[in-house]
N, CA and C atoms of all chains as a GROMACS GRO file, in nm:
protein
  579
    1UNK      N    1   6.384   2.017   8.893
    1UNK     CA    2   6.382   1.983   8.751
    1UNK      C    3   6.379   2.110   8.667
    2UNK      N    4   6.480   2.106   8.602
    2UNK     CA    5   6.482   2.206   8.482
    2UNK      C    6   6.337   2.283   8.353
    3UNK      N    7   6.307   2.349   8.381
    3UNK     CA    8   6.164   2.408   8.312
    3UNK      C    9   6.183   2.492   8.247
    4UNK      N   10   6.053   2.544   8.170
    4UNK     CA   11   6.084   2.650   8.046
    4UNK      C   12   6.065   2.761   8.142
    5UNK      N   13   6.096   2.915   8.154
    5UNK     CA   14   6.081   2.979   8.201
    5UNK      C   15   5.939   3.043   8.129
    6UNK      N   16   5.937   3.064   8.044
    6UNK     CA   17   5.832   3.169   7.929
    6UNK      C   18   5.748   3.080   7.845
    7UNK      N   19   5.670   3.083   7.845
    7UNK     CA   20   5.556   3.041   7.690
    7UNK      C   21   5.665   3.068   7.592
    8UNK      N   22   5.656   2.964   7.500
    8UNK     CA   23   5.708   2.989   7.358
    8UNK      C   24   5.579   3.024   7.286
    9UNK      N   25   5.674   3.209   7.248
    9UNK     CA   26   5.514   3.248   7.160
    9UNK      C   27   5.501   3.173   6.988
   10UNK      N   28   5.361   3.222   6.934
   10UNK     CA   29   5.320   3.153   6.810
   10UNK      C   30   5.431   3.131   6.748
   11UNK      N   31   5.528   3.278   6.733
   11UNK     CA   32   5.636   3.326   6.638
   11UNK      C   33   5.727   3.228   6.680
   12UNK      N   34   5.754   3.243   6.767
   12UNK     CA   35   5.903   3.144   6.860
   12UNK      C   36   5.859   2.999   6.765
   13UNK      N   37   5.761   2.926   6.746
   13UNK     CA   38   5.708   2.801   6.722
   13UNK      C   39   5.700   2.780   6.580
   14UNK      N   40   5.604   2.905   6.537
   14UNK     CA   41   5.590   2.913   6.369
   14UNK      C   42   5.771   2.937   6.301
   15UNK      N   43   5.804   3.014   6.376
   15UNK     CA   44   5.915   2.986   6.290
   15UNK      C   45   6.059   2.867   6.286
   16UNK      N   46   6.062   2.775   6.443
   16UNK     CA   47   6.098   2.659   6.447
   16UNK      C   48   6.047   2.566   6.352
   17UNK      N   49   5.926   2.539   6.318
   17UNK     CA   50   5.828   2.480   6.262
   17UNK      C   51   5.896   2.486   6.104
   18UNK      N   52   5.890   2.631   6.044
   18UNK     CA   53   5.957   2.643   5.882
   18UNK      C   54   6.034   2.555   5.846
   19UNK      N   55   6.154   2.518   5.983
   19UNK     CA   56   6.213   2.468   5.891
   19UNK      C   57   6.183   2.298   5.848
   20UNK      N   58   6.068   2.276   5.921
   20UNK     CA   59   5.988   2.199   5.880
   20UNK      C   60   5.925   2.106   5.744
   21UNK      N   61   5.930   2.212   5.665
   21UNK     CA   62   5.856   2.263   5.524
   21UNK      C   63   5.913   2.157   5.454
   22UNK      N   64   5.807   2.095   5.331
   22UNK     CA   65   5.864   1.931   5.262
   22UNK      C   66   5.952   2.035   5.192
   23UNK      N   67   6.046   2.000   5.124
   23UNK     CA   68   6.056   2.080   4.983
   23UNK      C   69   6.015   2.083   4.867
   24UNK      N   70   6.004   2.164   4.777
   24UNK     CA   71   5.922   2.153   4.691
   24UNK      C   72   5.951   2.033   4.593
   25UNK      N   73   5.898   2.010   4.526
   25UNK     CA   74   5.930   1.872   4.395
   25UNK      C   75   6.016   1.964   4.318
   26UNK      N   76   6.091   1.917   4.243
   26UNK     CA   77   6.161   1.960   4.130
   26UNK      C   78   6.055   1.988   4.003
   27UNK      N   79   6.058   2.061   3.949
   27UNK     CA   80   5.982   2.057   3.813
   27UNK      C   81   6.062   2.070   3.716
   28UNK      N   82   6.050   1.998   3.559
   28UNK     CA   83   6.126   2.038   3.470
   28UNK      C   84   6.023   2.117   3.359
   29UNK      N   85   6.084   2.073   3.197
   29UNK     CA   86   5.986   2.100   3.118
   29UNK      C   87   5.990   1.972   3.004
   30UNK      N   88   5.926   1.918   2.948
   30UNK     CA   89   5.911   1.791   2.912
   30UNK      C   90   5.923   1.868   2.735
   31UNK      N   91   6.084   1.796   2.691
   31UNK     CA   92   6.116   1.829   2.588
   31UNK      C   93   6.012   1.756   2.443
   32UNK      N   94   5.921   1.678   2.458
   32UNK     CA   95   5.822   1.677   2.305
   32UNK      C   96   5.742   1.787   2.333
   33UNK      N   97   5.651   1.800   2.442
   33UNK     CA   98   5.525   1.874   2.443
   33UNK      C   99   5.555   2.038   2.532
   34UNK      N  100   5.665   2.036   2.578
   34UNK     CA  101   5.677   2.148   2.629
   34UNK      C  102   5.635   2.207   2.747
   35UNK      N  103   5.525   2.125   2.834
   35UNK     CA  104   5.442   2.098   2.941
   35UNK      C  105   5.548   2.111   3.077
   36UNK      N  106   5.464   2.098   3.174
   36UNK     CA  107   5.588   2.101   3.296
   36UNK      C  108   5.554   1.961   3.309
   37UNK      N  109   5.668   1.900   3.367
   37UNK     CA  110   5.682   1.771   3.415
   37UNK      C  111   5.778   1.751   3.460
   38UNK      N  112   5.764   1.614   3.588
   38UNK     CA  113   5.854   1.603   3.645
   38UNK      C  114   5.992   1.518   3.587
   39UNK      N  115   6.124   1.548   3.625
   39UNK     CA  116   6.237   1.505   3.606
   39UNK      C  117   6.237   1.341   3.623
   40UNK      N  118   6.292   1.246   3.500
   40UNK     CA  119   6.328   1.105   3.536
   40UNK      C  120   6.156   1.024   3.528
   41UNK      N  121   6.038   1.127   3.499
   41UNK     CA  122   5.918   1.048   3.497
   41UNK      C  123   5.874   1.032   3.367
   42UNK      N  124   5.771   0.986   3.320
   42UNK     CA  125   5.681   1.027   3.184
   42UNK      C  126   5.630   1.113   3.214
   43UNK      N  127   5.611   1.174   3.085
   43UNK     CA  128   5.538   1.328   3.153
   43UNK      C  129   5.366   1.310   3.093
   44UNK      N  130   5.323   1.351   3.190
   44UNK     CA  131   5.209   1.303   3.217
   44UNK      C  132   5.140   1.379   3.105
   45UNK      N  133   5.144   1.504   3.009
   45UNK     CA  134   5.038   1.562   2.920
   45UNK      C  135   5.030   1.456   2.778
   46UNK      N  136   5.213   1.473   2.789
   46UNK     CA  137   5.220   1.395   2.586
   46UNK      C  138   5.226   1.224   2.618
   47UNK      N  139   5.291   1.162   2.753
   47UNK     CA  140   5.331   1.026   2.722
   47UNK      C  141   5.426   0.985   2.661
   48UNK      N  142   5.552   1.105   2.695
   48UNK     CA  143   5.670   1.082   2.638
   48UNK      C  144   5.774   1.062   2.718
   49UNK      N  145   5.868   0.989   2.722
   49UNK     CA  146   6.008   0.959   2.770
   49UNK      C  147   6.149   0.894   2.709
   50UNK      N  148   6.190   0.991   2.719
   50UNK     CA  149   6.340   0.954   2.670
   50UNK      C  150   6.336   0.971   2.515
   51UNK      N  151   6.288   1.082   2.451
   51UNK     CA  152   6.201   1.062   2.307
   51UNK      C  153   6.126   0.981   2.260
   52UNK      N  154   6.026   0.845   2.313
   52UNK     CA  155   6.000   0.813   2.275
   52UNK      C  156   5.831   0.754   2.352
   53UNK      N  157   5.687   0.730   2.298
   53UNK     CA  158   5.602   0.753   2.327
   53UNK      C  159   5.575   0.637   2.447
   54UNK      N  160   5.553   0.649   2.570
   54UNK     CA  161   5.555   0.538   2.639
   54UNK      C  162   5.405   0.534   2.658
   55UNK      N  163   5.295   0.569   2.690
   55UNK     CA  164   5.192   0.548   2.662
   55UNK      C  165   5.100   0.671   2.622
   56UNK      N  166   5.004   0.653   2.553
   56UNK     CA  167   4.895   0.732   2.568
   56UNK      C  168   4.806   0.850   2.636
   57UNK      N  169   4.773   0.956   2.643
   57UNK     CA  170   4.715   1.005   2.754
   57UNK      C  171   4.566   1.074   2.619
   58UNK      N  172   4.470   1.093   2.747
   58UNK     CA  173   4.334   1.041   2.695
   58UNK      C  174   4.310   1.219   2.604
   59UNK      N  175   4.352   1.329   2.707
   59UNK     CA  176   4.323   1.435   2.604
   59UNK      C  177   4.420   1.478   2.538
   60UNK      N  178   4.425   1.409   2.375
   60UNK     CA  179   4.556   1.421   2.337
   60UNK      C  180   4.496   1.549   2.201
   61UNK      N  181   6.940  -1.223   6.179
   61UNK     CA  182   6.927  -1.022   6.176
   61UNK      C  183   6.879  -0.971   6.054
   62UNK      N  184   6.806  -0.884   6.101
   62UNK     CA  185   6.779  -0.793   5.914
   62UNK      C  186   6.860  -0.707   5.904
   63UNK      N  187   6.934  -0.687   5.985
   63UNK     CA  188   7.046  -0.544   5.977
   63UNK      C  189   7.098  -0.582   5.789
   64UNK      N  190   7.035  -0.402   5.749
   64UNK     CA  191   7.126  -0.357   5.660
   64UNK      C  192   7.044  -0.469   5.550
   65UNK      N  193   6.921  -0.516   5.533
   65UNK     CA  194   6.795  -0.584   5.402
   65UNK      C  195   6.742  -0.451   5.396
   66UNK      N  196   6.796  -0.415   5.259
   66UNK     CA  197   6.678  -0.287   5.239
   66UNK      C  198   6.574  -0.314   5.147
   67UNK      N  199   6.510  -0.458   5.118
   67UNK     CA  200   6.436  -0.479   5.032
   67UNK      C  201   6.312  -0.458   5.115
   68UNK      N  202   6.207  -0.352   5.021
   68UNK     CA  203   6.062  -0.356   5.113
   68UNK      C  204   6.022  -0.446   5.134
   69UNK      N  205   5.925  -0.505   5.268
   69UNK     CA  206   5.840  -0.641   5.278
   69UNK      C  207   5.701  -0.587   5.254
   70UNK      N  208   5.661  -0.468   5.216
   70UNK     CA  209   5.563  -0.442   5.151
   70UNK      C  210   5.416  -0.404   5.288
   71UNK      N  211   5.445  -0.430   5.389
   71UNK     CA  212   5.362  -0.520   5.495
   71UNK      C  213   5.300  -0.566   5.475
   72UNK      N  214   5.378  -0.704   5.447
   72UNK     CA  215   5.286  -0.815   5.421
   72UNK      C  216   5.361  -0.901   5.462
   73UNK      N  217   5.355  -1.073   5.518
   73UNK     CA  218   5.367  -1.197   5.577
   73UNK      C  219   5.432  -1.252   5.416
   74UNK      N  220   5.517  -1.288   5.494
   74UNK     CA  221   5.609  -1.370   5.334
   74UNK      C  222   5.541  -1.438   5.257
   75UNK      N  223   5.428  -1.490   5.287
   75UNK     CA  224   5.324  -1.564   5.212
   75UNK      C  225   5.219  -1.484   5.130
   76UNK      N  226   5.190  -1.393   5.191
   76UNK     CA  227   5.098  -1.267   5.148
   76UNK      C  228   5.151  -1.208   4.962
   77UNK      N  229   5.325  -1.166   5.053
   77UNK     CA  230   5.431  -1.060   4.921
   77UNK      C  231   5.442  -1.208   4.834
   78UNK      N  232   5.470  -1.321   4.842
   78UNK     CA  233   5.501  -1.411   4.736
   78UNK      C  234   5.363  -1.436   4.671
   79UNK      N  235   5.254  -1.443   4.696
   79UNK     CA  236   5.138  -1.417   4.651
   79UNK      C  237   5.091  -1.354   4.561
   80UNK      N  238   5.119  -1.206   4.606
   80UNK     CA  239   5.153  -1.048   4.511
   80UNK      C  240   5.223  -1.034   4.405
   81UNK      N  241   5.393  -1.098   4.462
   81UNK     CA  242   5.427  -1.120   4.305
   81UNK      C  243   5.409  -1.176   4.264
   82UNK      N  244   5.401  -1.302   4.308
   82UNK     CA  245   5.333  -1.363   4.208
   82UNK      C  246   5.191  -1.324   4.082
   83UNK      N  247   5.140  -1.292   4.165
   83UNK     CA  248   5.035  -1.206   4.050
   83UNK      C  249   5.060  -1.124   3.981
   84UNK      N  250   5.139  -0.981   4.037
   84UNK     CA  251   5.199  -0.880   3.929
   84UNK      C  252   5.266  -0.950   3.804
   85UNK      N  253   5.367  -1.047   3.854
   85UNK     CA  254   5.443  -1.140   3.711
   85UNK      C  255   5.353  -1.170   3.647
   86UNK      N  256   5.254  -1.246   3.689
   86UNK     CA  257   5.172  -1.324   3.594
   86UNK      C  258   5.062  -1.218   3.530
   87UNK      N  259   5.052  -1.094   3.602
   87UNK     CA  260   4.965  -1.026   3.520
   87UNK      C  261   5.081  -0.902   3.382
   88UNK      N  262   5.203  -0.943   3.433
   88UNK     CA  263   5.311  -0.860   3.359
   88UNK      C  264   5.356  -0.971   3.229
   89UNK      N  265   5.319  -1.068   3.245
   89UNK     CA  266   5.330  -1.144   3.130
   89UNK      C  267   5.230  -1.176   3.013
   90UNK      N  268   5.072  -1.179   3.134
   90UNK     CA  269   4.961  -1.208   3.031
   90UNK      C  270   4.928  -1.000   2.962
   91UNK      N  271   4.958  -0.928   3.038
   91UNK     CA  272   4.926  -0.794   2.973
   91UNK      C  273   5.027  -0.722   2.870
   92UNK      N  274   5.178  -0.774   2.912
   92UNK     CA  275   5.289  -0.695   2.869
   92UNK      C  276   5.351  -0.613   2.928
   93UNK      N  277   5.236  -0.522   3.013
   93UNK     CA  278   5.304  -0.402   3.093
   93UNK      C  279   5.195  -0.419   3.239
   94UNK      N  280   5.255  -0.323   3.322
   94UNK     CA  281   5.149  -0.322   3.387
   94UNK      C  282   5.211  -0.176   3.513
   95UNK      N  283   5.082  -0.106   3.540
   95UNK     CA  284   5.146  -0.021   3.601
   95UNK      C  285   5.064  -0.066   3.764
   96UNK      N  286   5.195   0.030   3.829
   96UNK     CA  287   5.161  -0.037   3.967
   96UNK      C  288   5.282   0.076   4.072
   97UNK      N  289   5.278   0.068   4.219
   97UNK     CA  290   5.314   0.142   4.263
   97UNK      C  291   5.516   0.132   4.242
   98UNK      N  292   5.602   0.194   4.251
   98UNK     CA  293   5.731   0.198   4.192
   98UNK      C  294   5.808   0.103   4.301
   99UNK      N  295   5.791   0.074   4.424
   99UNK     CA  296   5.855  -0.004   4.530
   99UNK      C  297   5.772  -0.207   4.501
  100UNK      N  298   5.645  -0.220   4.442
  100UNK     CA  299   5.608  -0.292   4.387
  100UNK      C  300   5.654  -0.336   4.254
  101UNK      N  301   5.644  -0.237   4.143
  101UNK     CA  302   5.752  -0.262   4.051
  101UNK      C  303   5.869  -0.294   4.013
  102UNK      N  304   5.945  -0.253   4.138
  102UNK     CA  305   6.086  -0.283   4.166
  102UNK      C  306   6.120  -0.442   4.202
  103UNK      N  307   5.989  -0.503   4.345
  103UNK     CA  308   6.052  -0.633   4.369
  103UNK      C  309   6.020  -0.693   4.228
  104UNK      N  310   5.853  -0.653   4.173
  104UNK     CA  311   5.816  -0.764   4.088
  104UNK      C  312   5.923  -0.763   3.941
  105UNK      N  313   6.023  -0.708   3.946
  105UNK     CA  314   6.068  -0.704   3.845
  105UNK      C  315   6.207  -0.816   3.865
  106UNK      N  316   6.226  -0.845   3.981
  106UNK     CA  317   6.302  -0.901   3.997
  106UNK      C  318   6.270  -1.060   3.982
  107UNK      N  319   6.146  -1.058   4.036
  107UNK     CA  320   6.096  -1.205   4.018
  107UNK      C  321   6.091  -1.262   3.854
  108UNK      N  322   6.058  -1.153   3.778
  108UNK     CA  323   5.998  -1.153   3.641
  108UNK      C  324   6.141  -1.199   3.544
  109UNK      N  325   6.285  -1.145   3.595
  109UNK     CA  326   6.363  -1.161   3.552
  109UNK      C  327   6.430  -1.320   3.608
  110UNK      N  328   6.389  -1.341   3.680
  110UNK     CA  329   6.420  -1.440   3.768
  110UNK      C  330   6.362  -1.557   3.670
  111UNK      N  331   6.231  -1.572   3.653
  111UNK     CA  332   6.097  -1.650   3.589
  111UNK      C  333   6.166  -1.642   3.415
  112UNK      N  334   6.226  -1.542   3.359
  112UNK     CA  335   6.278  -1.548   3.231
  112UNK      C  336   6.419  -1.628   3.205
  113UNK      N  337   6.533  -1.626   3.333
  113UNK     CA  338   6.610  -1.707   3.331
  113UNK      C  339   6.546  -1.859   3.310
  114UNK      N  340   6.502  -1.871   3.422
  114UNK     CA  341   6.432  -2.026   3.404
  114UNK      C  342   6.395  -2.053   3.262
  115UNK      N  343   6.314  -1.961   3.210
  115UNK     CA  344   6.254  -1.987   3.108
  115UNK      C  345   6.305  -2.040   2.980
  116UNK      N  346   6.452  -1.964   3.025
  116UNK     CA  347   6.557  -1.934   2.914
  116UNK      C  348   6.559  -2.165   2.866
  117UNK      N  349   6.582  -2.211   2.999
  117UNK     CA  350   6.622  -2.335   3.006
  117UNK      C  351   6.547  -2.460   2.948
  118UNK      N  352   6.423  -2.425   2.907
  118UNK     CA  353   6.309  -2.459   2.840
  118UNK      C  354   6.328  -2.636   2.884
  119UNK      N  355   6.342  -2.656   2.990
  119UNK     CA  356   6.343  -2.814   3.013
  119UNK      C  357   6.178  -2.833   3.139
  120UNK      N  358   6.155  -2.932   3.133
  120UNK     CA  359   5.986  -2.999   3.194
  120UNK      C  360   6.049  -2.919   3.316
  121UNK      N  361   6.164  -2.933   3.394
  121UNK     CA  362   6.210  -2.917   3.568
  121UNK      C  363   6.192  -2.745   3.548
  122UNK      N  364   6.250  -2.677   3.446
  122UNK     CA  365   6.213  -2.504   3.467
  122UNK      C  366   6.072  -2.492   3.494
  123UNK      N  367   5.994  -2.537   3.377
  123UNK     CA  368   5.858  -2.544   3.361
  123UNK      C  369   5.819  -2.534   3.503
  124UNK      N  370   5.820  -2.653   3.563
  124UNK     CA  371   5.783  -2.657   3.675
  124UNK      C  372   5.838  -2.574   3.780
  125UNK      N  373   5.939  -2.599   3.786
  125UNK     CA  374   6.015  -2.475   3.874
  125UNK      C  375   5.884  -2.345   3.879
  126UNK      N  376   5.874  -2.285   3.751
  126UNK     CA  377   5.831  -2.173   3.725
  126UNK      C  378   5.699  -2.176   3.781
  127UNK      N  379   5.623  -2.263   3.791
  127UNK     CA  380   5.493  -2.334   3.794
  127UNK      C  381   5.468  -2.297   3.970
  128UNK      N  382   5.553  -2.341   4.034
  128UNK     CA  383   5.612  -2.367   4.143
  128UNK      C  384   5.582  -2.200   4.212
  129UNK      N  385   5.634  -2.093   4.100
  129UNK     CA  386   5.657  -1.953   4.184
  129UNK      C  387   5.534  -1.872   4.142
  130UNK      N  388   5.490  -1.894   4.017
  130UNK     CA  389   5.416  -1.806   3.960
  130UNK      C  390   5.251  -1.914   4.005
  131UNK      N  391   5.243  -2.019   4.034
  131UNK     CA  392   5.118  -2.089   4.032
  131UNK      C  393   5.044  -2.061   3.939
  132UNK      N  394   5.030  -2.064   3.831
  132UNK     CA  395   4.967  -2.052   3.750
  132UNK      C  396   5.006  -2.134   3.618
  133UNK      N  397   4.929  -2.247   3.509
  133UNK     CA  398   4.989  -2.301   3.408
  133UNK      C  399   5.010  -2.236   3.267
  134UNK      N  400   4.900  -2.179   3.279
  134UNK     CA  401   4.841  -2.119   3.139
  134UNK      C  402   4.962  -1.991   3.130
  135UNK      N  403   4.962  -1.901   3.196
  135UNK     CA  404   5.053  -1.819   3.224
  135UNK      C  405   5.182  -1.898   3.206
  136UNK      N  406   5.256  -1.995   3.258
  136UNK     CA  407   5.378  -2.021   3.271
  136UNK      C  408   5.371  -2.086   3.115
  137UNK      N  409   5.289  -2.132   3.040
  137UNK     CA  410   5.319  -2.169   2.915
  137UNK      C  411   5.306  -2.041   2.819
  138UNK      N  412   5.256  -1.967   2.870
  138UNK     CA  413   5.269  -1.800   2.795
  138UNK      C  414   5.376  -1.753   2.816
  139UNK      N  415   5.460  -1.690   2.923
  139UNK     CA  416   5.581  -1.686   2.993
  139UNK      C  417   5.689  -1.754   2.853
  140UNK      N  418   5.677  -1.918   2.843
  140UNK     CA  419   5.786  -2.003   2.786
  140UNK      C  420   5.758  -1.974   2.618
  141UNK      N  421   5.608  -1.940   2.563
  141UNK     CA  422   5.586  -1.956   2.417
  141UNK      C  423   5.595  -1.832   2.391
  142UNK      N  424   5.578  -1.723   2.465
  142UNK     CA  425   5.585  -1.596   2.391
  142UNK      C  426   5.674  -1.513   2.470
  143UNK      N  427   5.713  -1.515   2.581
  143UNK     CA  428   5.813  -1.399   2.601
  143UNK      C  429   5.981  -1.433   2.607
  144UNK      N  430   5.967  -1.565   2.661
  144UNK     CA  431   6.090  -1.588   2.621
  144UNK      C  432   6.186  -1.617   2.536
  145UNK      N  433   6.131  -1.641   2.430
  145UNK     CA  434   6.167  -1.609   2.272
  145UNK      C  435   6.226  -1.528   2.252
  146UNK      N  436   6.161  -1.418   2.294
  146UNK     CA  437   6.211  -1.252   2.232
  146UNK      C  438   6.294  -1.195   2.368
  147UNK      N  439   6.319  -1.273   2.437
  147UNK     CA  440   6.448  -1.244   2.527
  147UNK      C  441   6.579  -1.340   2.494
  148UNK      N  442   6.586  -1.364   2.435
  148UNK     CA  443   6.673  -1.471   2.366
  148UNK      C  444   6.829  -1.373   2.347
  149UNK      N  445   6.766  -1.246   2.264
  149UNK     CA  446   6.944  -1.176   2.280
  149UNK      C  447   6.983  -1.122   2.409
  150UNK      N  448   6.940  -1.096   2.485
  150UNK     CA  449   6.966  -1.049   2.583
  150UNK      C  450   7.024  -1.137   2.688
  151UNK      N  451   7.122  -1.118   2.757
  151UNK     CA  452   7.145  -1.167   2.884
  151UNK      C  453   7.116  -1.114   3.041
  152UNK      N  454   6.986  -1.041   3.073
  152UNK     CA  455   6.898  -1.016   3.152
  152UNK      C  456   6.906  -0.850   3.166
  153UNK      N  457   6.822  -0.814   3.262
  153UNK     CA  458   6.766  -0.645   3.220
  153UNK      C  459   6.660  -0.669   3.115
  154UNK      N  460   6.584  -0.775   3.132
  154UNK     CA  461   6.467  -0.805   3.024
  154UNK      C  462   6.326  -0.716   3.083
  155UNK      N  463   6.358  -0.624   3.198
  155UNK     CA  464   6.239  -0.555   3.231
  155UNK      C  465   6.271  -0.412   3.246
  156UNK      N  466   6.183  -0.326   3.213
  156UNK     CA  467   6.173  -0.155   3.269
  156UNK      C  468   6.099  -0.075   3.353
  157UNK      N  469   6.142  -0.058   3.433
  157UNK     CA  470   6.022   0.042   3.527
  157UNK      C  471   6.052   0.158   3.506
  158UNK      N  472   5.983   0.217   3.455
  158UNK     CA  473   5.963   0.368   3.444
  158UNK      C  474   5.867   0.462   3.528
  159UNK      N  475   5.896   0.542   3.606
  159UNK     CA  476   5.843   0.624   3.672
  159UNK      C  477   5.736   0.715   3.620
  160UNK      N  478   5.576   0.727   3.677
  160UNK     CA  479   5.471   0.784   3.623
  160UNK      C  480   5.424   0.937   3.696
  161UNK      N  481   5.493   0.943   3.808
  161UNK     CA  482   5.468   1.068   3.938
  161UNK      C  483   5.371   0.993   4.044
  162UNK      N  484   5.281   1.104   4.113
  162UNK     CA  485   5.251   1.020   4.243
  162UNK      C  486   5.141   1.035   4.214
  163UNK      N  487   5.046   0.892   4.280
  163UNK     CA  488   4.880   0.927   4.222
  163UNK      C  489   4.829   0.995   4.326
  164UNK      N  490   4.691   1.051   4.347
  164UNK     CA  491   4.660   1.135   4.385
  164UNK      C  492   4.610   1.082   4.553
  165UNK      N  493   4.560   0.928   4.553
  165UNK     CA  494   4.528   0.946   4.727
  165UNK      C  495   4.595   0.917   4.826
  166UNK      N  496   4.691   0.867   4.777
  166UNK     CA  497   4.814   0.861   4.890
  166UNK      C  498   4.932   0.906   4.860
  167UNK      N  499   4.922   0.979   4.736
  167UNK     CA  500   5.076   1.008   4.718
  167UNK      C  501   5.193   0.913   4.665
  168UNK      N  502   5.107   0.824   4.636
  168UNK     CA  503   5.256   0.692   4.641
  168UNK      C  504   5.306   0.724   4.510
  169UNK      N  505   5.437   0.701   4.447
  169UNK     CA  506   5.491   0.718   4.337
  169UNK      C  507   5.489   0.604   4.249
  170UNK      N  508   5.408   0.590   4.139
  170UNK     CA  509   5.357   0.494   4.065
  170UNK      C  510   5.467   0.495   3.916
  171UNK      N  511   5.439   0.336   3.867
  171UNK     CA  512   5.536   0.314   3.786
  171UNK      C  513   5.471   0.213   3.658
  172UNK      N  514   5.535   0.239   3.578
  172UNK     CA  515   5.510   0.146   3.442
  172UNK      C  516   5.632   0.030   3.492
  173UNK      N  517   5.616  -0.134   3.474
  173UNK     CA  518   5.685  -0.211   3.447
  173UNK      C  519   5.660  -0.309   3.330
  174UNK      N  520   5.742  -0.303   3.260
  174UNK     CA  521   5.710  -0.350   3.129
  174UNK      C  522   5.834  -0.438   3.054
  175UNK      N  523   5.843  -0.507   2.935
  175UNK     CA  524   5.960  -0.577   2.875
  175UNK      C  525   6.013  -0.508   2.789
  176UNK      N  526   6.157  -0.507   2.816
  176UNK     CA  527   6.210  -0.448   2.711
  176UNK      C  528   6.237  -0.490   2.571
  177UNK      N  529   6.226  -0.617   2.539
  177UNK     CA  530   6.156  -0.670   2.390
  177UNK      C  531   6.061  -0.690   2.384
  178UNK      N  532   5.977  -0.699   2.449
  178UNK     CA  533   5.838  -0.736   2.438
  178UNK      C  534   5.730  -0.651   2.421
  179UNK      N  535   5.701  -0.601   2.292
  179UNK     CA  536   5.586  -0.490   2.266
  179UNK      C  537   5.454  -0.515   2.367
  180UNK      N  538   5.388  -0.405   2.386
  180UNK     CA  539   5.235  -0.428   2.496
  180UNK      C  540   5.151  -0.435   2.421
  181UNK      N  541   5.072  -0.498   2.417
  181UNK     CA  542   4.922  -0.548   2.385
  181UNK      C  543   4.888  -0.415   2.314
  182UNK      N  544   4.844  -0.326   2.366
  182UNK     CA  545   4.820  -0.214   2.312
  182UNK      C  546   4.867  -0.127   2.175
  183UNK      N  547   4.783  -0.117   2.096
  183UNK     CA  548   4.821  -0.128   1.966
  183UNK      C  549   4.838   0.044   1.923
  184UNK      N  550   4.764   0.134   1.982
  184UNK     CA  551   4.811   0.227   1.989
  184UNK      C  552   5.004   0.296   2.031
  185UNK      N  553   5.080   0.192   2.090
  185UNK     CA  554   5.176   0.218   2.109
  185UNK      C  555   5.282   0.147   2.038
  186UNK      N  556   5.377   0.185   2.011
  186UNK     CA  557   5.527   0.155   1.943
  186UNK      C  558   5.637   0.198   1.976
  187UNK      N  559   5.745   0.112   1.985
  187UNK     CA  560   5.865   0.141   2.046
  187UNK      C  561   5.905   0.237   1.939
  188UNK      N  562   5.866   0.243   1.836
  188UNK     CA  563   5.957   0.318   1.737
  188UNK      C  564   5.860   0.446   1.708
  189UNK      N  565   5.757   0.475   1.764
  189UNK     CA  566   5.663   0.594   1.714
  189UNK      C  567   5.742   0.712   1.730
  190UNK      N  568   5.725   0.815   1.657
  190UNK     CA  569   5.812   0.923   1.620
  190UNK      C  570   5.718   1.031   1.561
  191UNK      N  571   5.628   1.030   1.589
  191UNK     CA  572   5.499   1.148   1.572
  191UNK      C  573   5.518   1.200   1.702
  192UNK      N  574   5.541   1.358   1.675
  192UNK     CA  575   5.515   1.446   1.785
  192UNK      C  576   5.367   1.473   1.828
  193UNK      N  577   5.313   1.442   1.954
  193UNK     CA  578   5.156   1.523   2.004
  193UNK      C  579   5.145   1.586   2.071
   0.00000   0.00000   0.00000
């Protein structure tokens, strides 16, 4: 039966592993408040979307 | 076969998820909006639009029909006296889910579902507000 010859060192593993990695989220910048927020969401500081106020947020 | 149903079953027993939406509708009708996870928002929005056709038909057999999905009376005469009124121009797309990001203990990606004529309870908000904060 076919076997590994060598230990795969940390490096050999850690760097198989990278490509692993989630990718990051997209971030935009949320055109009322200027805040970062994510793309296609409400943005979570002002409570704005699409220009217009979809709800509330408590430290306003 | 389920080959190729990409609708979530939520894991839950068909009795369980008709249960669920059922409640989200009925709590999306008695609140206005309601936020909830975005794969939840999605079926219950379908039911909700589903429950507004009927509604549209305003005869004792919808009533019941409706009665039938949502179990609930008080609700299904809320449903017929107040929301379906103000869906009247529309010929369906009477709901919105809007995306909120992911909450914090599982990550799940959470959502506003709400009516698109139908203002929310909440008096602090307006479709037409136009104050920058």
């Amino acid at each position: 039966m076919a076997v590994p010859k060598r230990k795969v060192s940390k490096r050999r593993v850690r760097i198989r592993r990278a490509a692993h990695r989630k990718p990051t989220p997209p971030v935009g910048t949320c055109p009322e408040c200027g805040a970062d927020s994510q793309p296609h969401r409400v943005c979570p500081s002002c409570g704005h979307y699409k220009g217009r106020q979809v709800l509330t947020v408590d430290a306003d | 076969m389920r080959h190729r149903k990409e609708s979530s079953r939520l894991g839950r027993s068909s009795a369980h998820r008709k249960a669920l939406m059922a409640s989200l509708v009925c709590n999306l009708i008695v609140q206005k909006r309601i936020t909830t996870t975005l794969t939840k928002a999605r079926l219950a929005c379908r039911l909700a639009e589903k429950m507004v056709t009927v509604g549209k038909k305003a005869t004792l057999a919808a009533r019941r029909q409706a009665v039938a999905e949502l179990r609930r009376k008080d609700v299904v005469a809320k449903l017929f006296d107040e929301i379906v009124p103000q869906c009247q121009n529309r010929a369906g797309g009477y709901t919105r889910v809007l995306k909120l990001g992911k909450r914090g203990s599982d990550s799940s990606e959470m959502a506003l579902l709400e009516w698109v004529d139908v203002l929310p309870v909440d008096k602090t908000v307006t479709k037409t507000d136009d104050t920058a904060s």
